[in-house]
Every structure is written in C-alpha cells, then in structure tokens.
C-alpha positions in Angstrom: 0.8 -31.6 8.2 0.2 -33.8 5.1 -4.0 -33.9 5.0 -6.4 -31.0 6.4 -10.1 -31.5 6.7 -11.9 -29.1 5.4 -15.1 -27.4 7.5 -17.0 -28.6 4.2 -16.6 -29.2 0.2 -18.2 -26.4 -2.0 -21.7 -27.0 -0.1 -22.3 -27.8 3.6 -23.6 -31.3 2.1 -20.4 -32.6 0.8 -18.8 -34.2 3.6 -16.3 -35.5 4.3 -13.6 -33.2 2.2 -9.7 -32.3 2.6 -6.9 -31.5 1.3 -3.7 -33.1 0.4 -0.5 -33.3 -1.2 -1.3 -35.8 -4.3 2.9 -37.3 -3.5 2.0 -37.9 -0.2 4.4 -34.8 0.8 3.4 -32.1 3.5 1.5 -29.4 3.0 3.3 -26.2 2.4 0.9 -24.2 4.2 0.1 -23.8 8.6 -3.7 -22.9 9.7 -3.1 -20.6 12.6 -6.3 -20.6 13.3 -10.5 -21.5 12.1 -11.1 -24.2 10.2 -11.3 -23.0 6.1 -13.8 -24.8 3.6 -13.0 -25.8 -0.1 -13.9 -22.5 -1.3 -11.9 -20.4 0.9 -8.8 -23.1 0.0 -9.5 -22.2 -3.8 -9.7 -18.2 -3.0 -6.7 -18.5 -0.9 -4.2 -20.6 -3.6 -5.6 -18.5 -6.3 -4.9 -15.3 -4.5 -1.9 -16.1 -3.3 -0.4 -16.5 -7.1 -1.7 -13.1 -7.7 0.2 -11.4 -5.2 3.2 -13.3 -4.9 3.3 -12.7 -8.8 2.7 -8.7 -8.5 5.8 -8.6 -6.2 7.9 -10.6 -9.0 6.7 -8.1 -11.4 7.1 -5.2 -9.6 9.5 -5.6 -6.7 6.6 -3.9 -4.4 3.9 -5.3 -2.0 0.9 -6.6 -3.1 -2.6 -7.4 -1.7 -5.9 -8.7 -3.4 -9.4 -8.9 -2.3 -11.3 -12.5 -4.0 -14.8 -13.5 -4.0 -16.0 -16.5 -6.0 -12.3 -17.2 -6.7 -11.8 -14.1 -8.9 -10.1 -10.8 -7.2 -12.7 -8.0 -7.3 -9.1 -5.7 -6.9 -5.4 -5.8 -6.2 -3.3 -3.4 -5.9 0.5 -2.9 -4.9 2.1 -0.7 -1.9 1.9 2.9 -2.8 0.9 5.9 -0.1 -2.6 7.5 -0.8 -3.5 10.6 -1.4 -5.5 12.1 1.4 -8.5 12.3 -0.8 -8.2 8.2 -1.7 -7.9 7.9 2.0 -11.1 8.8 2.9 -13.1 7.1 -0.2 -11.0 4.1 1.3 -12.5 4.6 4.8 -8.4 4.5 6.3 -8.0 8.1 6.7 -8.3 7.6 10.8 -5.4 4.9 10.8 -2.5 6.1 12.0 1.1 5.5 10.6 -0.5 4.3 7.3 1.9 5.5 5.2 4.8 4.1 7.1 3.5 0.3 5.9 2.9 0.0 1.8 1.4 -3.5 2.9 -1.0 -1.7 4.4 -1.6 1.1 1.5 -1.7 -2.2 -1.1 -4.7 -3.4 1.2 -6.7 -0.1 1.3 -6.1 0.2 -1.9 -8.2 -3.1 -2.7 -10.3 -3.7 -0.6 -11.3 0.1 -0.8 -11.8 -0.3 -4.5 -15.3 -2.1 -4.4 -16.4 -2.5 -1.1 -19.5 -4.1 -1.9 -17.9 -7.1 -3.8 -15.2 -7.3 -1.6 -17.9 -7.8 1.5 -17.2 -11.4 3.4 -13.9 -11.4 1.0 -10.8 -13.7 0.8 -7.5 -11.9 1.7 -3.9 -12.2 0.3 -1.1 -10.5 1.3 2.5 -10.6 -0.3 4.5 -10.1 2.9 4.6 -10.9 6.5 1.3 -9.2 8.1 1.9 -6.3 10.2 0.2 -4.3 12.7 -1.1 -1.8 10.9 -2.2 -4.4 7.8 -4.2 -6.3 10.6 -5.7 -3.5 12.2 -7.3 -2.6 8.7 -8.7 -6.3 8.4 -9.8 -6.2 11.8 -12.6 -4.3 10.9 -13.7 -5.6 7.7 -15.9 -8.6 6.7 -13.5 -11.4 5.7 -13.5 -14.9 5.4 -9.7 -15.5 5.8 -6.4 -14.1 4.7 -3.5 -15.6 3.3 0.6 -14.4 3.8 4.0 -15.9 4.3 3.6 -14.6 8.1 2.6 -12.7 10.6 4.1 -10.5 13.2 3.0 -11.7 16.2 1.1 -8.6 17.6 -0.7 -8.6 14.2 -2.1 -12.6 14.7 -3.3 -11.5 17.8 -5.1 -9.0 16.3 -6.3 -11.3 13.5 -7.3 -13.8 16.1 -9.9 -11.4 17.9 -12.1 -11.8 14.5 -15.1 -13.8 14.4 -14.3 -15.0 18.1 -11.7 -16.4 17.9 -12.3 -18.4 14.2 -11.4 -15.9 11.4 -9.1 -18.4 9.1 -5.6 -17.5 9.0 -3.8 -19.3 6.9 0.4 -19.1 6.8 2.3 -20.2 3.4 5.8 -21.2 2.6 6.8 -18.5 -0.2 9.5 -20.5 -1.3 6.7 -23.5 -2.4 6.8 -24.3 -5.9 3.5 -26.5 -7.9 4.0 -29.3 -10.1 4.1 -28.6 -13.6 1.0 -30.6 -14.9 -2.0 -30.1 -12.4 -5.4 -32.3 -12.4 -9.1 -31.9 -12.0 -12.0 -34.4 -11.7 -15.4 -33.5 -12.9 -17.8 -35.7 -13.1 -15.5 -39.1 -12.6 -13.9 -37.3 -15.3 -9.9 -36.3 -14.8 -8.9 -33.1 -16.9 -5.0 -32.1 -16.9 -3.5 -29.0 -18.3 0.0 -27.6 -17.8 -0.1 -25.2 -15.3 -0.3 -21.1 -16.5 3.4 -20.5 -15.8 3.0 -17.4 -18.3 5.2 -14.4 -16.8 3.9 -11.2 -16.6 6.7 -8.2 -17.0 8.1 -5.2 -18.2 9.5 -7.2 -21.0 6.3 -7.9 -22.1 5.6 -4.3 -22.9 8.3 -3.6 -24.8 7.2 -4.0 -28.4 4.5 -1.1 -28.8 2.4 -1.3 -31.9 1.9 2.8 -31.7 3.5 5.6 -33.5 4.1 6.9 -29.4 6.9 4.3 -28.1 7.2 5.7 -24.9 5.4 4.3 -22.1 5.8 5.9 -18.6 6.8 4.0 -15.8 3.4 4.1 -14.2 1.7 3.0 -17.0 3.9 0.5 -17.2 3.1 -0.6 -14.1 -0.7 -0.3 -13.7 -0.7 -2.7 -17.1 1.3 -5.2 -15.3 -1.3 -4.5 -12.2 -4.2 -5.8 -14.6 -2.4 -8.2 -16.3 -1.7 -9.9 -13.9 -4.9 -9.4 -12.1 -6.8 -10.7 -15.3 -4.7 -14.0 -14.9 -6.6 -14.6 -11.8 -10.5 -13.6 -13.0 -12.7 -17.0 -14.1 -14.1 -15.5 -17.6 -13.1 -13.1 -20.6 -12.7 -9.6 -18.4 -11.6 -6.1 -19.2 -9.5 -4.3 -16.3 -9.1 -0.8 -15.4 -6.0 0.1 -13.5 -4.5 3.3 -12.3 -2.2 4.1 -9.4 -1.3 0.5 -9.0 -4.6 -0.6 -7.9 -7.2 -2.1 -10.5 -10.0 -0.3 -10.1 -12.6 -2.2 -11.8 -12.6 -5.7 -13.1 -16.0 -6.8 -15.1 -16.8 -9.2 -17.7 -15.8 -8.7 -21.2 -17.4 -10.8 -24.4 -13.9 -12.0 -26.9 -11.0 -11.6 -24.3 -9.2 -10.2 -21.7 -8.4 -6.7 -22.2 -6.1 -4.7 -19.9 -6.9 -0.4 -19.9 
C-alpha cells in the first residue's frame, strides 16, 4: 500500500487527506481494520517510537496510552501487585501475570484513566489474548503493534462494531534522517530526534551517593523516554516501571 486516505485531516472539514511515503515507497504499516484520521496517524507514529524505544532500553515490553499526541502513561511488563490490580480495574482477568504485555498495558492505561479515556494504543509486541481482552473493554480510538495473534484481532475487531482502528507495523521500519513539515505554505525541516535513551546515560552521577539501583535505573529511563514523546516542557514521575504522572513543567523537562 503506497497512499491511505484518511477518514479526515485534523478537523472533519479538511477533506480530502492521506498518507504517503514522500519517495513514492510503500507504506510500512497494514490497517486491519476502520478507517484512522490524521490525528490518530500522529498518536499512532508518535506512540509507536515510545514503545519500540522502551524495549531498546530495557529489553522488556512496553505499552503507552496518547491523547493529543502526548502519552498520558507508559509503562513496561512487570506483574502487579494485587493491590495495583484492583486500582487498575484488572484484578478479574485471568492469567494476567502470565503476559507482561498485558501487565505493561494495565499499568498505563490504569495510571490515569480519565486522560487515557477515548485513548490511542501502542504496544511493543505482537498483541495477545489477554492484552486484547483488556482493550476490549476500554474506550480507545486505535492501537498500534507489530501483530496480532489471531484470536486477539478477533477480539479487537468486535470493538466499535466492527470499526475500532487496528493498525499493524513493520518493526524493522527505519525514518529518514531529515523529516519535513508545512505550516502555513511554510516547509520546516529538522533532523529527526535520534537521541538514545540508556543505562549509559546514567552513569555519570553528580551526587556524593554513586549508586543507583537497578529500578531506579529503570523507572528514569521509563520517564525519559516518556518525556521524549510529551509536546511541551514536562516533569515525570515514575515508579515501578510505569510513569505515573506526566504534567506540564515551566524551564524543561525533568525526570523524578
């Protein structure tokens, strides 16, 4: 597929709109089914990075929750305790812990259900059962994942009768370097933020303490990475491998 019409551009008035590989190349991604607008594409690409960078980072699965292009959580695969269970409304799910895809979705979208409400999905691996049985019975707009086992698109495809967008992307897909905007008749380009986010990047501590546990290590890297993705100066709270609050901040972006 080399074009895809979109349902509409950023308002239902701005018709007709798509999407297209500038070189003329196919698409690196398959709509398995509805029929996504501009916004959804931008919450889509823009979560996708998050989580596909998370599982660089971390070697663990990922999942996000975006609204207005900017994640409202993400978190990675670990089991919940029994207590986060039930604030996460997926203590009644059987065989949770047995899928840490699943876990890194409860985890965000559990984290502010309010913002996450009518959300964009991402996922870092292949969608299974159990991860679609939790998204079955959100509000969503869409998800995004590098598959899905088939029992769990059938499952997926039961939402909004039959029009929920599920959108499939090659992982292996790679941007160009420079990337392009227009505003206003107006073309911006910028190289794209190809900054990595690791363990490596923690390594020189300005503190007399210069040991950092391996969880704090990780829940840095959680909102690091997550702050990468937010549209304005933010501060992020992480613990547990989840962020558990992203809000606006006033100088910069501030991981705690």
């Amino acid at each position: 597929m080399k074009e895809f019409e979109l349902k509409y551009g950023c308002n239902p008035n701005q018709k007709p709109s798509k999407i297209y590989m500038k070189d003329g190349s196919e698409l690196p991604i398959t709509i398995l089914s509805g029929r996504p607008g501009y916004i959804n594409f931008l919450d889509a690409f823009n979560s996708w990075q998050l989580v596909k960078e998370l599982k660089a980072a971390l070697g663990m699965p990922a999942a996000t929750s975006f609204k207005h292009v900017s994640p409202t959580s993400a978190a990675v695969g670990t089991v919940l305790p029994e207590k986060l269970k039930k604030a996460c409304f997926v203590d009644d799910i059987e065989g949770l812990d047995d899928s840490l895809l699943a876990c890194a979705f409860a985890r965000s979208r559990g984290t502010d259900r309010m913002c996450s409400f009518g959300d964009w999905i991402a996922l870092s691996e292949v969608c299974d059962v159990t991860t679609a049985k939790l998204i079955q019975r959100e509000v969503s707009d869409g998800v995004i994942a590098p598959g899905y086992e088939p029992e769990a698109l059938e499952i997926l495809k039961t939402k909004r009768k039959g029009n929920y967008n599920i959108v499939q992307i090659d992982p292996d897909y790679v941007p160009e370097v420079q990337e392009t905007k227009q505003v206003f008749g107006i073309t911006f380009e910028q190289g794209r933020n190809n900054f990595e986010i690791n363990e490596a990047l923690l390594s020189n501590l300005v503190t007399e303490n210069k040991e950092l546990p391996t969880e704090a290590k990780r829940d840095l890297i959680v909102a690091l990475i997550t702050l990468k993705y937010t549209q304005s100066n933010s501060v992020c709270f992480a613990y547990d491998g989840q962020a558990i609050g992203v809000g606006a901040g006033q100088q910069s972006r501030h991981a705690l």
